[in-house]
C-alpha positions as CSV (number, residue, x, y, z in Angstrom):
1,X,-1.0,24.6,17.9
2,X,2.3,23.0,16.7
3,X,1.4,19.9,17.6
4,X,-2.2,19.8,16.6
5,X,-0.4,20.8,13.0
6,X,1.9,18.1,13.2
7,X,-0.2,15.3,13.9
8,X,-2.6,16.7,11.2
9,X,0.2,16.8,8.5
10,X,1.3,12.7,9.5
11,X,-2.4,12.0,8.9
12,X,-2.7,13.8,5.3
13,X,0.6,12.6,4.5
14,X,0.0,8.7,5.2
15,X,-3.4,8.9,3.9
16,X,-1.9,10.3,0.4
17,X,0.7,7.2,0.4
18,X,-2.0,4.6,1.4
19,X,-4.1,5.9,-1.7
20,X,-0.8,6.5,-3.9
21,X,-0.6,2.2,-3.0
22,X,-3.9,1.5,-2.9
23,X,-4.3,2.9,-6.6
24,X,-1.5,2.5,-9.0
25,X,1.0,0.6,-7.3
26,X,-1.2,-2.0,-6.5
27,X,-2.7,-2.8,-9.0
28,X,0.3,-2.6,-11.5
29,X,1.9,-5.4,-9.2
30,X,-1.5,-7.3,-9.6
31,X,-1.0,-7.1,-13.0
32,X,2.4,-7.8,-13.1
33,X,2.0,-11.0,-10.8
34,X,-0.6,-12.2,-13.1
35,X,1.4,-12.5,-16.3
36,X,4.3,-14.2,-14.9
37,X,4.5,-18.1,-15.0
38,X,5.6,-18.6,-11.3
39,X,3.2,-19.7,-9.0
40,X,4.1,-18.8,-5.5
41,X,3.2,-15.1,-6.4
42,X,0.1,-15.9,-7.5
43,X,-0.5,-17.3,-3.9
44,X,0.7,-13.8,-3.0
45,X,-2.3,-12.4,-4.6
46,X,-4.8,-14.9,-4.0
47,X,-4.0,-14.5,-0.3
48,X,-4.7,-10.5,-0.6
49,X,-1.0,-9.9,0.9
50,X,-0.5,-7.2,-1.1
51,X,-3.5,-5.9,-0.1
52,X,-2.6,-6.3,3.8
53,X,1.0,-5.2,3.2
54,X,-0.6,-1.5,1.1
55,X,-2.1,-0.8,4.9
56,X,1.2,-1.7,7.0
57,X,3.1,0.7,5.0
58,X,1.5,4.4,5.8
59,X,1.8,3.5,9.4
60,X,5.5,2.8,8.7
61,X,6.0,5.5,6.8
62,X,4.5,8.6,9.2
């Protein structure tokens, strides 16, 4: 039963922080990568890193 609990609390809690980066984090970085004048970042974006990176982190983080 503990365990059951456990695992089911790791999945709510990195499903929460994959949506808390999907949403507003994500896109404020979008946005602030767009309006600066260096390019390499923009690469970042085009390149949907970001993107790739916002999935990585839930597994990290549970």
């Amino acid at each position: 039963m503990a365990n059951s609990l456990a695992v089911t609390l790791i999945v709510v809690f990195s499903l929460l922080v994959y949506l808390i980066l999907k949403g507003p984090i994500l896109t404020g970085l979008t946005t602030l990568i767009a309006r600066t004048r260096t390019k390499w970042d923009d690469a970042l974006v085009d390149a949907k890193t970001l993107h790739r990176l916002s999935k990585l982190v839930p597994c990290l983080s549970g």
